[in-house]
C-alpha positions in Angstrom: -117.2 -8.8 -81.6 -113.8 -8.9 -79.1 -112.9 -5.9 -81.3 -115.7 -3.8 -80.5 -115.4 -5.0 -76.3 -112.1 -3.9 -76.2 -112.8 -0.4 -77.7 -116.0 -0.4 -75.6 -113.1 -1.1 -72.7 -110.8 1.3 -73.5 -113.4 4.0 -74.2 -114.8 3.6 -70.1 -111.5 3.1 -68.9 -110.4 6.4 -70.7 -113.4 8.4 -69.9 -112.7 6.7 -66.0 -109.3 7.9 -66.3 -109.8 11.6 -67.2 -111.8 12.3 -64.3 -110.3 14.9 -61.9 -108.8 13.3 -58.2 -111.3 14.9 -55.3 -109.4 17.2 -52.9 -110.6 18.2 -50.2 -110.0 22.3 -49.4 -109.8 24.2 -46.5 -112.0 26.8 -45.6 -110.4 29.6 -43.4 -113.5 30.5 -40.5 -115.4 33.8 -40.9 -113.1 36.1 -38.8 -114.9 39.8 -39.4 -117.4 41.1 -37.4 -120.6 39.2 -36.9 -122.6 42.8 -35.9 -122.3 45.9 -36.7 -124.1 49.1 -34.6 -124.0 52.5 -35.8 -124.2 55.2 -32.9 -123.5 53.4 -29.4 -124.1 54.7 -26.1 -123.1 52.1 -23.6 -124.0 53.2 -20.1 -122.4 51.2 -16.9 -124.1 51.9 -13.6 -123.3 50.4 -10.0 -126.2 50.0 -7.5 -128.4 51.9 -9.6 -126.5 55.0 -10.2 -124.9 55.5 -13.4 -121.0 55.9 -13.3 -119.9 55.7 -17.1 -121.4 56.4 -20.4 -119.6 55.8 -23.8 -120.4 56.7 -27.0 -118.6 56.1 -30.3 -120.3 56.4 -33.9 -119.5 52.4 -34.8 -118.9 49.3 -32.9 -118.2 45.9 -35.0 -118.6 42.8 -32.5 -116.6 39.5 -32.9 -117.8 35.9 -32.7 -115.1 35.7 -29.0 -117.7 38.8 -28.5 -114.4 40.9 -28.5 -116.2 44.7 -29.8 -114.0 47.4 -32.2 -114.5 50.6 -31.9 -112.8 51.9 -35.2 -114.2 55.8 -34.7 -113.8 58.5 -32.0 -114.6 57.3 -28.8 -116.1 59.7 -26.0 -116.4 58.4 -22.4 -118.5 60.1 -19.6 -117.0 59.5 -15.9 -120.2 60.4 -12.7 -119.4 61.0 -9.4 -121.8 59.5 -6.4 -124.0 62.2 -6.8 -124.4 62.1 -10.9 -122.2 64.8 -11.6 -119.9 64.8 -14.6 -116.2 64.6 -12.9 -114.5 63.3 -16.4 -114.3 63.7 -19.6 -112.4 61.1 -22.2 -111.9 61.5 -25.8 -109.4 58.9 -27.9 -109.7 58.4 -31.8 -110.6 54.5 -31.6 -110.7 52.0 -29.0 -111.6 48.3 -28.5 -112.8 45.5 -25.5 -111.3 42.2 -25.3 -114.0 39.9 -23.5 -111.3 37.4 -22.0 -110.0 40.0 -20.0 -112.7 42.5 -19.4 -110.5 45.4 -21.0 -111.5 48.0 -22.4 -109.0 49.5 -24.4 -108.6 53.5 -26.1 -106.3 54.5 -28.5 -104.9 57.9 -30.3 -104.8 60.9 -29.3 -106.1 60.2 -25.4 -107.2 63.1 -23.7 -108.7 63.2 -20.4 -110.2 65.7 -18.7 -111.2 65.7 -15.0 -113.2 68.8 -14.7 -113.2 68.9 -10.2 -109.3 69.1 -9.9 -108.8 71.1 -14.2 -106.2 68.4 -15.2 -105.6 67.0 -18.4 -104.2 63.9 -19.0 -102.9 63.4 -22.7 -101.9 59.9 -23.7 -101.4 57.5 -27.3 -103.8 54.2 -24.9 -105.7 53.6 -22.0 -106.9 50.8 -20.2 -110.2 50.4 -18.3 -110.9 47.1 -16.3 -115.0 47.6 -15.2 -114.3 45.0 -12.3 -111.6 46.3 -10.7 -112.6 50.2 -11.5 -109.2 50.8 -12.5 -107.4 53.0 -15.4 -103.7 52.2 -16.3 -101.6 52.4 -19.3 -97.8 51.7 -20.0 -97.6 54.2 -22.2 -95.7 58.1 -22.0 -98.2 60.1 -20.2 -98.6 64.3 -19.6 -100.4 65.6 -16.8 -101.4 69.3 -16.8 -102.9 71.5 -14.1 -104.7 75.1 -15.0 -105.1 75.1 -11.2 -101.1 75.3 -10.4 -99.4 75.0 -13.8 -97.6 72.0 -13.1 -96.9 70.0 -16.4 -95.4 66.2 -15.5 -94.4 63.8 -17.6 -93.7 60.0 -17.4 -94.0 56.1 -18.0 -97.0 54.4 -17.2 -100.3 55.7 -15.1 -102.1 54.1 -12.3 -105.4 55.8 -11.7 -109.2 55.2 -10.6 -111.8 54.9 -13.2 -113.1 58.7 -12.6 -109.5 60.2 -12.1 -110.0 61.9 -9.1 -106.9 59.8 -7.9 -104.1 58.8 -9.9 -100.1 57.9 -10.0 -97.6 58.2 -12.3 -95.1 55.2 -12.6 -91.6 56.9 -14.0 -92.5 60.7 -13.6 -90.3 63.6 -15.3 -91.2 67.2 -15.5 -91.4 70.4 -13.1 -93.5 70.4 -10.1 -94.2 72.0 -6.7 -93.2 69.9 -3.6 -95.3 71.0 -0.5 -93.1 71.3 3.2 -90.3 72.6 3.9 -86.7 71.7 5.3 -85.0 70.6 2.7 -83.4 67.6 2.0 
């Protein structure tokens, strides 16, 4: 009887003994999008009167509701009186909700149709609030009007282009007055 306790024993503590330790594992958080939306138009109006309107083929948004942009983004710039005064065309772009930035990258090109310049450049920034456009990146500048080609560093401009400055600027250009130096 003592015989057949112990191998009843041994037989639980052997089938106790084979059972695998619990670990607990660690599960990375979902970080791809949480939405997708096939052909976007995102219109941004002030007072009633619509001043931008984007449209891109695909737009993934984030949990952070950060929003990718991973096809050819075209932007539409209005004056006061609803007339087109620029056009913007990059390969991709993206918004980061933190800082209200909109973001374009790739082959940049703006085109401000009142003053025919075009503005080439590899990413643009567009900050709705303060209705400004800037980048750090090399930037050209040409004019059909007067042939002027500049180059530089870095672009200050407002978010319709009809102003703009060029931080570190390099190329040929016309100086108006006379005198000299």
């Amino acid at each position: 009887m003592t015989r057949l306790l112990w191998c009843g024993l041994l037989l639980v503590v052997g089938v106790w003994g084979c059972e695998e330790p619990k670990t607990t594992r660690k599960t990375n958080a979902y970080q791809g999008p949480i939405e997708e939306i096939n052909n976007v138009k995102m219109l941004y109006s002030e007072a009633a009167v619509l001043r931008v309107r984007m449209t891109t083929a695909k737009q993934y948004r984030y949990q952070n509701d950060d929003r990718k942009y991973p096809q050819t983004v075209n932007i539409l710039f209005f004056g006061p009186n609803g007339e087109e005064v620029t056009t913007l065309r990059s390969d991709s772009g993206r918004y980061d909700k933190a800082k209200n930035l909109y973001t374009v990258m790739g082959n940049v090109v703006v085109i401000n149709k009142q003053k025919q310049e075009k503005l080439t450049t590899n990413e643009l920034n567009w900050n709705p609030q303060t209705k400004k456009v800037f980048t750090e990146k090399p930037v050209l500048v040409q004019s059909k009007l007067t042939g002027e080609s500049l180059r530089g560093l870095g672009l200050d401009a407002n978010q319709d282009f009809s102003q703009y400055s060029i931080r570190k600027v390099t190329g040929v250009f016309n100086v108006e007055g006379g005198g000299g130096f």
